[in-house]
C-alpha positions as CSV (number, residue, x, y, z in Angstrom):
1,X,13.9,-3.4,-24.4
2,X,14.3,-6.5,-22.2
3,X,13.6,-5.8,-18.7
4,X,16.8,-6.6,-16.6
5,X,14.7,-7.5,-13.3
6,X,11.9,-9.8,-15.4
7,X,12.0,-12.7,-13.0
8,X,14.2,-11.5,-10.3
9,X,14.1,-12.8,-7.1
10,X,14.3,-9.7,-5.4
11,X,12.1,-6.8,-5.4
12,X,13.2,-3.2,-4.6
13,X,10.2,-0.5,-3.4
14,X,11.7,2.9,-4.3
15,X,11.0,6.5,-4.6
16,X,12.9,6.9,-7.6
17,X,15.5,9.9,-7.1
18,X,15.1,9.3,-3.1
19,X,19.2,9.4,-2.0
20,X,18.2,6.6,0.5
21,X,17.0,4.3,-2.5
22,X,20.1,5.2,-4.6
23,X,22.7,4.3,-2.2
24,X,20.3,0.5,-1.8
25,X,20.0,0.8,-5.6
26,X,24.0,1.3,-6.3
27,X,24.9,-1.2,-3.7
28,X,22.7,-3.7,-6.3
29,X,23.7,-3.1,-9.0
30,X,27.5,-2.9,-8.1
31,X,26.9,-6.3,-6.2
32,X,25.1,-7.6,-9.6
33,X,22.0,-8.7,-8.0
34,X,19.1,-9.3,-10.2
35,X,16.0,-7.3,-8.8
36,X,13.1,-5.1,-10.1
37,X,12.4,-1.8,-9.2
38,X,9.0,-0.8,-7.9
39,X,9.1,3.0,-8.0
40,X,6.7,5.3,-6.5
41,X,5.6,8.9,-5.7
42,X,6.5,10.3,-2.9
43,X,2.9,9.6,-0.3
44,X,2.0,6.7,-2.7
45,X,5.0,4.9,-2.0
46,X,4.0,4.1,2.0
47,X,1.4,1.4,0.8
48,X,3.0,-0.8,-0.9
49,X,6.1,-0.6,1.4
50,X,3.8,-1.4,4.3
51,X,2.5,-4.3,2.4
52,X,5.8,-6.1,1.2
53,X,6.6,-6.1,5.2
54,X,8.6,-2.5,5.5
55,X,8.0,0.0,7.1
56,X,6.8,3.6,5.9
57,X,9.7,4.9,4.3
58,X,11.6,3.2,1.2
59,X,13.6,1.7,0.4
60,X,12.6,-1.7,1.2
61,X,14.2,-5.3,-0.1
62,X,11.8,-8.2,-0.7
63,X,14.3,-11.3,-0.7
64,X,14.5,-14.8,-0.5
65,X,16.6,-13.9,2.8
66,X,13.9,-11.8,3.9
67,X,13.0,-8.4,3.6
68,X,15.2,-5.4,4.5
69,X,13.7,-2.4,5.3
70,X,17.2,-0.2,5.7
71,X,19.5,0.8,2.7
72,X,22.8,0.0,5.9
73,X,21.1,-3.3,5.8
74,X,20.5,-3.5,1.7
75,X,24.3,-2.6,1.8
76,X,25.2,-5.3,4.0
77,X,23.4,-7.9,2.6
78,X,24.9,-6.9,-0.8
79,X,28.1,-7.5,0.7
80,X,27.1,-11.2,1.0
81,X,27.0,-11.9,-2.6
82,X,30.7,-10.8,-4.0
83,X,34.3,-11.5,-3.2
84,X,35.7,-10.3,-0.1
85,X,38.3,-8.5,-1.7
86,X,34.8,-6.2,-3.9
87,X,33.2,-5.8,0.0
88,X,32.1,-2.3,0.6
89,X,32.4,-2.8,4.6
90,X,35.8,-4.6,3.3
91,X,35.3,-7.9,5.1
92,X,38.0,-9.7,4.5
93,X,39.5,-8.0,7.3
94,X,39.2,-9.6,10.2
95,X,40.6,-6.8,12.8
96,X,38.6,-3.8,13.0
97,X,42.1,-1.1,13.0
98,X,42.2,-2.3,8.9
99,X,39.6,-0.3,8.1
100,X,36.1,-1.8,8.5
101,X,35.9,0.4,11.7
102,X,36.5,3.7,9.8
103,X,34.5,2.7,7.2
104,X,31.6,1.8,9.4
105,X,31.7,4.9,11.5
106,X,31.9,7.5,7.9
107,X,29.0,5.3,6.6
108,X,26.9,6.0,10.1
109,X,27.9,9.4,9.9
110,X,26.8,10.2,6.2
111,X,24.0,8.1,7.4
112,X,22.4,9.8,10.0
113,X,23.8,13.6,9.4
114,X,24.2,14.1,6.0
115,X,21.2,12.4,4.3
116,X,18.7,13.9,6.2
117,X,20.2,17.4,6.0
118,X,20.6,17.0,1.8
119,X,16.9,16.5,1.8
120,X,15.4,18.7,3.7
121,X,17.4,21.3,1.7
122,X,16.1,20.0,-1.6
123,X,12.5,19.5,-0.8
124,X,12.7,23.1,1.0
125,X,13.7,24.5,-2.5
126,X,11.6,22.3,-5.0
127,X,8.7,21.7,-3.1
128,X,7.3,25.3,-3.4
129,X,7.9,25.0,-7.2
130,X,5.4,22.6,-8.2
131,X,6.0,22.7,-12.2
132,X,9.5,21.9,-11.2
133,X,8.2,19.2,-9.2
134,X,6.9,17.3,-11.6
135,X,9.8,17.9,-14.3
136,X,12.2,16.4,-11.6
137,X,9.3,13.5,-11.1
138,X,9.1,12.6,-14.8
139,X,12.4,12.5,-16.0
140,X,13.1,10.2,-13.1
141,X,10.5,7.8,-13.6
142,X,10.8,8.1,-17.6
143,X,14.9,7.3,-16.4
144,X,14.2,4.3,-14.3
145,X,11.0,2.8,-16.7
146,X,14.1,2.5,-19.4
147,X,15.8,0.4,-17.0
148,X,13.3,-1.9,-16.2
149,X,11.5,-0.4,-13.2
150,X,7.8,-0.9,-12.7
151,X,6.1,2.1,-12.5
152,X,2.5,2.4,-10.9
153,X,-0.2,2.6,-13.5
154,X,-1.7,5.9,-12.7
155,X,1.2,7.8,-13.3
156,X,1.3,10.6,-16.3
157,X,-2.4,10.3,-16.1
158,X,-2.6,13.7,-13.6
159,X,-3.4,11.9,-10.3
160,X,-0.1,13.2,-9.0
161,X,-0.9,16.9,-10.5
162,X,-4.2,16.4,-8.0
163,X,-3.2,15.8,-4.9
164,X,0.3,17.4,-4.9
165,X,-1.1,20.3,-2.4
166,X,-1.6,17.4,-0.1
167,X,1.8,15.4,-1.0
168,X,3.5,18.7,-0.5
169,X,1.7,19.7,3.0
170,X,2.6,15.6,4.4
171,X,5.9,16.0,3.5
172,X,6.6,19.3,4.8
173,X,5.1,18.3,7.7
174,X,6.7,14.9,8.2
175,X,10.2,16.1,7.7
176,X,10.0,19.6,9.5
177,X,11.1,21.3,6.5
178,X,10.8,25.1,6.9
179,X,13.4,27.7,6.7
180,X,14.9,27.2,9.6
181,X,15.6,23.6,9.7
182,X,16.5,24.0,5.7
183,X,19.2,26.9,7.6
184,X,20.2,24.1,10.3
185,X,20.5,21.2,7.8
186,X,22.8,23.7,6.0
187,X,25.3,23.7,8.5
188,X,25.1,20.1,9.1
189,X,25.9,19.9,5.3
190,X,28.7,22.3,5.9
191,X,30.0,20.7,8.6
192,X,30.7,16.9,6.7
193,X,31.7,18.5,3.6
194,X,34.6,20.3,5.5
195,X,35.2,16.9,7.4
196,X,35.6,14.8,4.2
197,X,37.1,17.7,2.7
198,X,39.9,17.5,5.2
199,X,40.6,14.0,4.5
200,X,40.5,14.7,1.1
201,X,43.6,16.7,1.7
202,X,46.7,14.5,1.6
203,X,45.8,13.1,-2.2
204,X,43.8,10.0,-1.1
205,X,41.6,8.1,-4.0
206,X,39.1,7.4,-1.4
207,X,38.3,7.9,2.0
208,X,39.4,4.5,3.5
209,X,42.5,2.7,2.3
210,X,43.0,2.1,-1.2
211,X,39.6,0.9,-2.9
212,X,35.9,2.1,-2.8
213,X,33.6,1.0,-0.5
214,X,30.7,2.1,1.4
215,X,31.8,4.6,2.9
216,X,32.4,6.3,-0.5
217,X,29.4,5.0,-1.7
218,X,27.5,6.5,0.9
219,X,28.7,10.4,0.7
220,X,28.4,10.1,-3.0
221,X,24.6,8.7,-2.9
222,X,23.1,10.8,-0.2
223,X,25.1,13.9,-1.4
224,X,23.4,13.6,-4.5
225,X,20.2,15.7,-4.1
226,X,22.9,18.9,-3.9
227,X,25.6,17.8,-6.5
228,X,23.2,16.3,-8.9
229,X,25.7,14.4,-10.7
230,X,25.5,13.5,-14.0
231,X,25.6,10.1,-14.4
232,X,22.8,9.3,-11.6
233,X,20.4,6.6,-13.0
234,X,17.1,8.5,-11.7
235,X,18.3,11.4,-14.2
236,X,18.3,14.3,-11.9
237,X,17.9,18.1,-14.0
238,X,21.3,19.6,-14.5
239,X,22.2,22.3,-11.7
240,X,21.5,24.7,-14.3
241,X,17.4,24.3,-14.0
242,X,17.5,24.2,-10.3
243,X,15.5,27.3,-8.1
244,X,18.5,30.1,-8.0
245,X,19.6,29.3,-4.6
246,X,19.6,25.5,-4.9
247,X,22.0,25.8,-7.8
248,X,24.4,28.1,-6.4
249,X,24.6,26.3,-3.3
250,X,25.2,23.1,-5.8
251,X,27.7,24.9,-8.1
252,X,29.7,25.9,-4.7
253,X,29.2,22.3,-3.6
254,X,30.7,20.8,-6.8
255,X,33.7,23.3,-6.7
256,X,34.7,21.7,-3.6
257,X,36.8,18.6,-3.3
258,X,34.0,16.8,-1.4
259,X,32.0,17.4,-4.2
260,X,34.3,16.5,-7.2
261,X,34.7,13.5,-5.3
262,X,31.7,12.6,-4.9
263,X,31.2,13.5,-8.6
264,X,34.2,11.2,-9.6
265,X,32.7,8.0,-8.0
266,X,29.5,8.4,-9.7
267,X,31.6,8.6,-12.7
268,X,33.9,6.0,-12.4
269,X,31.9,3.3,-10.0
270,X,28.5,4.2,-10.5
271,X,28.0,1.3,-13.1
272,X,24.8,0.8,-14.9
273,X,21.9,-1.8,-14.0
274,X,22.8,-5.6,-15.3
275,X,21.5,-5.4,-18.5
276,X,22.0,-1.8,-19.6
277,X,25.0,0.3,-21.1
278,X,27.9,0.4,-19.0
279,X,29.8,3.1,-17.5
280,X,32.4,4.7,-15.1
């Protein structure tokens, strides 16, 4: 198989089934930007980010504009390279009461509540399961080598089976994940899903105005890690091989309209990389 990003001019530094690096990784491929996909463990990952001129934390955009070290920013930047009328922060209007405003405030929101909340919850459920671990680990970077991503040499040769105890014990550590922040990031979760919910109410097809854009995006992407939608393109297990709490919190998730929502934009604007099968 061809690789879709051989010769790209832009280079994406991922963890693979991170909801951060989806949302940069949808915004992308929607915008039909050319890129490859450098996908690492979680620990290994800081490196390389560092050394491509991010930060710690991925995802990170090497560019010929420069490097973007925020998926808001890989959003935006997206935004540069389609029509006006395909924006996700819908830019071709020029007050802010026609929507760019409420799209902008949802997409902070989601942004700084949400996504943190979603995974703390996961990684306090999978973490402690380390064969589970590294089933979610391998079908995501067997997922994303199909589609062209580069992949870090070691990998599948037990390296990551070594120093897991340590990955697990940063991690923890470095995102307060215990019980009772997984119990506090559960009502934050509670407490957007009721909001969108809510808007959900009168019928809408999304939650601005009349066509998708990043504020949809957003809520899908970093909702993810609890809905595990089907059509994600790191291949996330089906809620039925989730730890028992983890899936009935996602089976109550999906029931709701929030989460068939978020569910419908995967399946119906969650296209496939440039270069492989289409869908939605």
């Amino acid at each position: 198989m061809s690789d879709p990003g051989a010769g790209a001019p832009h280079r994406l530094i991922t963890i693979p089934w991170s909801h951060y690096c989806e949302k940069a990784r949808w915004a992308l491929d929607r915008a039909g930007v050319p890129y490859r996909e450098d996908a690492y463990l979680p620990f290994a990952h800081a490196l390389p980010a560092l050394w491509a001129g991010g930060r710690t934390s991925v995802p990170v955009l090497v560019s010929s504009a420069g490097v973007l070290r925020d998926s808001t920013d890989i959003l935006r930047y997206a935004d540069t390279l389609v029509p006006p009328e395909r924006a996700l922060f819908f830019r071709e209007f020029r007050e802010p009461d026609a929507g760019r405003a409420e799209v902008e405030a949802l997409e902070e929101l989601f942004d700084l509540d949400l996504g943190p909340a979603t995974r703390r919850i996961a990684y306090f459920h999978l973490l402690p399961d380390a064969e589970g671990t590294f089933t979610l680990m391998g079908g995501s970077f067997r997922a994303l080598e199909g589609a062209g991503a580069a992949l870090p040499w070691w990998f599948g040769r037990g390296a990551f089976r070594a120093y897991f105890p340590v990955a697990r014990s940063v991690m923890n550590a470095a995102m307060r994940i215990d019980a009772a922040s997984a119990e506090r990031s559960r009502g934050k979760v509670r407490a957007v899903f009721d909001a969108v919910n809510e808007r959900l109410r009168d019928g809408r097809p999304f939650l601005v105005g009349d066509r998708f854009s990043a504020a949809d995006l957003t809520f899908a992407a970093l909702a993810a890690p609890l809905l595990v939608p089907e059509d994600h393109p790191a291949s996330l297990p089906p809620p039925g091989e989730l730890p028992s709490d983890l899936r009935a919190l996602a089976e109550a998730l999906r029931g709701e309209p929030a989460g068939a929502f978020a569910l419908r934009m995967y399946r119906e604007h969650r296209h496939a990389r440039p270069g492989q099968s289409a869908g939605g």
